[in-house]
C-alpha positions, -999 to +999 in steps of 0.1 A: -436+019+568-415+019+598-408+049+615-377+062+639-351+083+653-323+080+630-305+096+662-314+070+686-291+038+678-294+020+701-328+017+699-328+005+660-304-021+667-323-036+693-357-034+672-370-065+659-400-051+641-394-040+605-360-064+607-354-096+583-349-114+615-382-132+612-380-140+572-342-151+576-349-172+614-362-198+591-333-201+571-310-198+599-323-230+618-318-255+589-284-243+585-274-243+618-293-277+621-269-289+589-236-270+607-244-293+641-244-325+619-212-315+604-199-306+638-208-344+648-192-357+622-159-341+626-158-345+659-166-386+660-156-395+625-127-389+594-150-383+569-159-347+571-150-332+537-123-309+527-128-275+507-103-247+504-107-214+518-095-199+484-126-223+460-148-210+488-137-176+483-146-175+446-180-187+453-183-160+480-171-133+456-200-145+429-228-145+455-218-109+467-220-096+431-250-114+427-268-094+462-251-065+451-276-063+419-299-077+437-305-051+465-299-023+437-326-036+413-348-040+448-340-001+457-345+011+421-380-003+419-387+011+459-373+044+447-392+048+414-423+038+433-420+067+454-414+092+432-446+080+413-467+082+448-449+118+452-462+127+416-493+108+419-505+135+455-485+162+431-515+157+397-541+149+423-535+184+443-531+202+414-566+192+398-583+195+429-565+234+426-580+242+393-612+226+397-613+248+430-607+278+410-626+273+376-657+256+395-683+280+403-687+282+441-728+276+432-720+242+419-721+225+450-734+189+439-703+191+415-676+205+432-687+175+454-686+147+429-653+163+421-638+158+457-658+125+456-636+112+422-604+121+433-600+108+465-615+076+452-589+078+428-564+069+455-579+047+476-587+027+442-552+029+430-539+015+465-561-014+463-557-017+423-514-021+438-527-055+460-556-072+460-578-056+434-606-030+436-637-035+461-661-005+446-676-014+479-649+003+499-652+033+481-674+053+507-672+084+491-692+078+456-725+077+451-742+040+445-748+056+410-711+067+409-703+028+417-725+016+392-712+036+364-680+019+374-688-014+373-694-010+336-653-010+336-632-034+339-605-015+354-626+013+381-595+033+380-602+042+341-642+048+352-631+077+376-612+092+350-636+092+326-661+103+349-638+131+360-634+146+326-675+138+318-679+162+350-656+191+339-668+190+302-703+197+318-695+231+327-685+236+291-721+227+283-735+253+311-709+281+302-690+286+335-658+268+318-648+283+284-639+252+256-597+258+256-602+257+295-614+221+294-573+209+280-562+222+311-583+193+335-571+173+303-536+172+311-539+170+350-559+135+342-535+126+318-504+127+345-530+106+366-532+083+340-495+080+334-484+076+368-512+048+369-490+031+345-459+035+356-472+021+389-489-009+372-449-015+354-434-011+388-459-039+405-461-062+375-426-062+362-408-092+381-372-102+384-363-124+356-362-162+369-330-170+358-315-143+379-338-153+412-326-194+404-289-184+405-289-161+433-307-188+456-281-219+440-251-201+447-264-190+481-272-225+493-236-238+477-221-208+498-238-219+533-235-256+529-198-252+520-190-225+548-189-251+583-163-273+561-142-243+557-150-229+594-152-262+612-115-271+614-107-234+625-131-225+650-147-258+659-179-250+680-177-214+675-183-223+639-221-216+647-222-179+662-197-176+634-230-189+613-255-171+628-235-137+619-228-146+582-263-158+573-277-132+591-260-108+573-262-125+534-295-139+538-309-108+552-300-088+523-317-108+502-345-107+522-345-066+519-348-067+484-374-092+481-395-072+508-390-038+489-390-049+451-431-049+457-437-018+480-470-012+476-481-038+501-482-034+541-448-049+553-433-025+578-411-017+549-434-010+518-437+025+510-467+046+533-491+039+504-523+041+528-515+074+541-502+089+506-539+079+493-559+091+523-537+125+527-552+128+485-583+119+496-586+146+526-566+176+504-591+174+476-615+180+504-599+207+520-589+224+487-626+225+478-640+232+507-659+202+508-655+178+541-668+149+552-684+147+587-654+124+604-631+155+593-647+181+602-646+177+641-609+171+637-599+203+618-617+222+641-603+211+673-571+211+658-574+250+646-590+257+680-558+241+700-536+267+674-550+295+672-541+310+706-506+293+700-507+317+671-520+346+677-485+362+674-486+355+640-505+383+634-486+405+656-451+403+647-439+365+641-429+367+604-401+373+583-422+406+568-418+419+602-391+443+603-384+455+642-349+452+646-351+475+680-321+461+707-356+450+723-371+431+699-336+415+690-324+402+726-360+385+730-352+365+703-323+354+717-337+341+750-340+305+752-375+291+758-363+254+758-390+244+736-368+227+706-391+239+680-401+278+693-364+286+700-353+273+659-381+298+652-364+321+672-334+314+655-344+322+620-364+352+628-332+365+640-312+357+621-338+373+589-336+401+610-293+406+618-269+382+591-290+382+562-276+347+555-308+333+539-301+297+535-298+295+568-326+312+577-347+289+557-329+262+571-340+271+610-374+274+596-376+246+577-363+226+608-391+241+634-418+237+609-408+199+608-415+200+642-448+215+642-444+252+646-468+270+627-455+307+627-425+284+613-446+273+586-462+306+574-427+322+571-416+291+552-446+298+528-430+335+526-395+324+519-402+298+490-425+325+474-401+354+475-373+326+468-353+337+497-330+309+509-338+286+479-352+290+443-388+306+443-412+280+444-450+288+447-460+252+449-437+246+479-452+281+491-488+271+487-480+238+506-466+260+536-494+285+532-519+254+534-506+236+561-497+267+585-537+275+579-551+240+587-535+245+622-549+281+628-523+312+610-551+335+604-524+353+580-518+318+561-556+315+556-559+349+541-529+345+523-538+313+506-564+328+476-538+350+464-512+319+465-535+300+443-543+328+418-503+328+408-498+288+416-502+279+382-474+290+360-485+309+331-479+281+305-504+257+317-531+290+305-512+302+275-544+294+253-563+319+277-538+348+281-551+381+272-523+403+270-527+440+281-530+467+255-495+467+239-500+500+225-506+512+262-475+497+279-449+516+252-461+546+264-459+543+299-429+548+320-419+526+348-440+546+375-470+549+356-466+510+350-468+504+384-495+524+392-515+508+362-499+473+380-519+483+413-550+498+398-552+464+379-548+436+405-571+461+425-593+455+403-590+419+399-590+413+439-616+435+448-648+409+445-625+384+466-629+360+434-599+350+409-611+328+378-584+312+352-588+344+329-585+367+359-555+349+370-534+358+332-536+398+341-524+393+376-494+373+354-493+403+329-492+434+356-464+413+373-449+410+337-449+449+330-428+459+356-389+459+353-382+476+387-378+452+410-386+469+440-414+472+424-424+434+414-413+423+450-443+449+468-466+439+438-463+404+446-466+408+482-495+426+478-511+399+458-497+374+484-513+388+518-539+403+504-533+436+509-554+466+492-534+491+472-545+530+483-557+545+448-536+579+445-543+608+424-524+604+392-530+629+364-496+618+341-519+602+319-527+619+283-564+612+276-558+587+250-544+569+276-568+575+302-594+560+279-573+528+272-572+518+307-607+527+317-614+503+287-587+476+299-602+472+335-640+473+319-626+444+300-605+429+333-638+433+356-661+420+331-639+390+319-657+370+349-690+379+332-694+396+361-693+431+373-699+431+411-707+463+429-674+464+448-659+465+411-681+494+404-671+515+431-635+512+423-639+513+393-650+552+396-620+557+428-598+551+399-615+570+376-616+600+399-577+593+403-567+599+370-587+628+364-614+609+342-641+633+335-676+624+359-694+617+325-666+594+310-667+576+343-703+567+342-700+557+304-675+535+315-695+515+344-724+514+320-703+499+287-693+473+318-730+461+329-740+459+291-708+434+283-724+416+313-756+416+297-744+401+267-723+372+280-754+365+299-777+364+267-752+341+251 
């Protein structure tokens, strides 16, 4: 796909790559060749034809409603293709999200194969969308991978059933619980369907009848047009020509380039670099990279990080210094385009509290690269200030601001993909906290159950699928929204909650929640020292007695026993 300045007319008008000018030249010469002969012959002779302007303008009228659908049946098929591209990097992402998460970090030949299946996936669908599939081409599998796949007719099928053969394993070792399993269901089932809505979109062609009509009337139109011009403009008849064809022919010519565009004409749709930026998220999302890549992310973070080390230091929207000081050096003019819109919306987060336009500086320096630009964006679409909250469009941000250095994106980015998923795609696997226990709280004791909890969950730096439900449900408790905003921060940067003496709780309730975290620390099968030790800084904060304490930790390592017997 071509790229420009929409700014900078001048230089599209005088581009010739990308332009019909090449398909239509073609066209252009036999009818000017057929304009000079009619030229010739009213010039030297009486027997150039008559046809009235107003017979011609009839046929004109039918060919323009003709291009008309034409070009919108082209565009609706261009259109529709990219929307199934956009949703195609959308399903990939989000199964290479939940594989990330559910995947034990041990499982290093799999998480592997993983990375290995998806990004094949694209580069297989590109090629599937033009010439077919070279297995060959797929550097990233395994010659065992590639002869599994030559066992199917279409590869594209053999990934995805590879794929879900790969997940169900873990099912069969015990790391991924059996209602888990519908979850990597569904994500290859979008793949699937967008696979076929691509394959409708490539396959489906104009009826002939349509494409027979368009090109009749259009050759009636042009062979007629010198007759009518001719006695009016004489020679002038052919720039007159030139225009007009250029003009009708060339939109034909638009549609017929964008009714396929999956292919590589400067117009078709980016499909290489929608496949290949799959390919190299998957990676990065699983902390798997191929040699080539590896190089290039690091000199890339290394070139950002001093650029960024502000970041750290005072260049987000959480940063609240509105000091005369701090607020006239925002307003001093670097000239760099992108650092000064940066500028702009931190001061403006900071003084009108107008926060779509905010977003909107932000938005327009990240475009341009800045990366203090794109970790505030990542803040923004997760607090929903500006525009609706959206934790995909956060996590996105997040990502991208920490592939170009933002220490604070990179820590931020575990706790973005802990609350990514909404809570629907796990509803199988929610455990809801003790119901008993929330109607006798009060909102402050809620909270502080809120923190104690995704303390706990947090603490051994790990967040599985179950985990992820109670960080949903402490959120959910809360009806103070002061409250759910500094929970939700916290679980977004990372930050560790300070533990405070807290002796409103009856005993009955005491005992509930010392049994609710047991159950929230274990849930991993799993109950890491670091959970241990909090485990009795909380139990010294509500007053637990020493003994109760130690009971506690110990009913913890025996649940751990047993999940590991079974």
């Amino acid at each position: 796909m071509v790229s420009y300045d929409p700014e900078n007319r001048f230089q599209i008008i005088f581009s010739i790559h990308g332009t019909v000018l090449p398909a239509v030249s073609k066209y252009m010469a036999v009818m000017l060749l057929w304009t000079g002969a009619l030229l010739a012959v009213h010039e030297y002779t009486d027997l150039m034809p008559k046809v009235t302007t107003q017979a011609h303008a009839m046929i004109g009228l039918a060919l323009g409603l003709l291009l008309v659908f034409r070009t919108n049946t082209a565009y609706d098929r261009f259109w529709e293709g990219r929307k199934q591209l956009g949703g195609l990097g959308i399903s990939s992402r989000n199964l290479a999200i939940k594989a990330n998460t559910i995947i034990p970090v041990e499982e290093h030949a799999l998480r592997s194969e993983v990375v290995a299946l998806i990004g094949a996936y694209g580069v297989a669908l590109k090629d599937h969308l033009r010439d077919g599939v070279d297995l060959e081409k797929l550097e990233d599998l395994s010659p065992s991978i590639k002869t599994d796949l030559k066992g199917y007719t279409n590869p594209l099928n053999g990934i995805l059933s590879l794929l879900s053969v790969r997940f169900y394993s873990g099912v069969d070792k015990k790391w991924l619980p059996p209602p888990v399993f519908s979850v990597f269901s569904k994500s290859l089932d979008e793949l699937q369907e967008t696979l076929r809505a691509l394959e409708r979109i490539r396959t489906t062609p104009l009826p002939f009848a349509y494409v027979n009509q368009l090109k009749v009337f259009m050759l009636v139109y042009f062979l007629t047009l010198p007759v009518v011009l001719i006695p009016a403009f004489g020679y002038a008849t052919i720039v007159a020509m030139i225009v007009i064809i250029y003009a009708l022919v060339g939109i034909e010519e638009i549609g017929i380039e964008i009714e396929d565009p999956f292919g590589d004409d400067p117009n078709d749709l980016p499909v290489d670099k929608i496949c290949q930026g799959i390919r190299k998220d998957a990676r990065e999302i699983l902390g798997v990279y191929a040699d080539e890549d590896e190089g290039e992310d690091e000199e890339v973070a290394a070139k950002e990080v001093d650029a960024d080390a502000t970041v750290d230091a005072g260049g987000a929207v959480t940063d609240t210094d509105t000091s005369d000081q701090a607020l006239e050096a925002l307003k001093t003019q670097t000239g760099d385009v992108a650092e000064d819109l940066f500028r702009k919306g931190l001061l403006l987060s900071k003084t009108s509290g107008d926060a779509m336009e905010t977003y909107r500086a932000f938005h327009e320096s990240a475009v341009l690269g800045h990366v203090r630009a794109k970790y505030n964006l990542g803040i923004l679409n997760f607090k929903g200030q500006g525009v609706p909250k959206n934790i995909d469009e956060a996590y996105y941000w997040f990502r991208d601001a920490a592939a170009h250095g933002s220490a604070d994106a990179r820590k931020t980015l575990k706790s973005v993909k802990a609350l990514r998923d909404s809570e629907a795609d796990f509803k199988e696997n929610q455990k809801p906290l003790n119901p008993v226990l929330m109607d006798t709280l009060n909102e402050e004791q809620r909270f502080w159950y809120a923190k104690a909890i995704t303390q706990m969950v947090m603490v051994d730096g790990r967040i599985d699928v179950y985990e992820r439900t109670y960080l949903h449900e402490s959120i959910k408790m809360l009806e103070n929204s002061v409250h759910i905003q500094e929970l939700e921060e916290a679980i977004l940067l990372g930050r560790d909650f300070e533990i405070e003496p807290n002796t409103s709780f009856g005993p009955e309730d005491q005992k509930r929640i010392l049994q609710e975290l047991i159950e929230i620390a274990t849930v991993d099968q799993d109950f890491a020292p670091q959970e241990q030790t909090l485990m009795q800084l909380i139990g010294n904060a509500l007053g637990v007695p020493e003994a109760d304490i130690r009971n506690a930790i110990k009913q913890g390592l025996t649940r751990v026993r047993q999940f590991q017997k079974s």
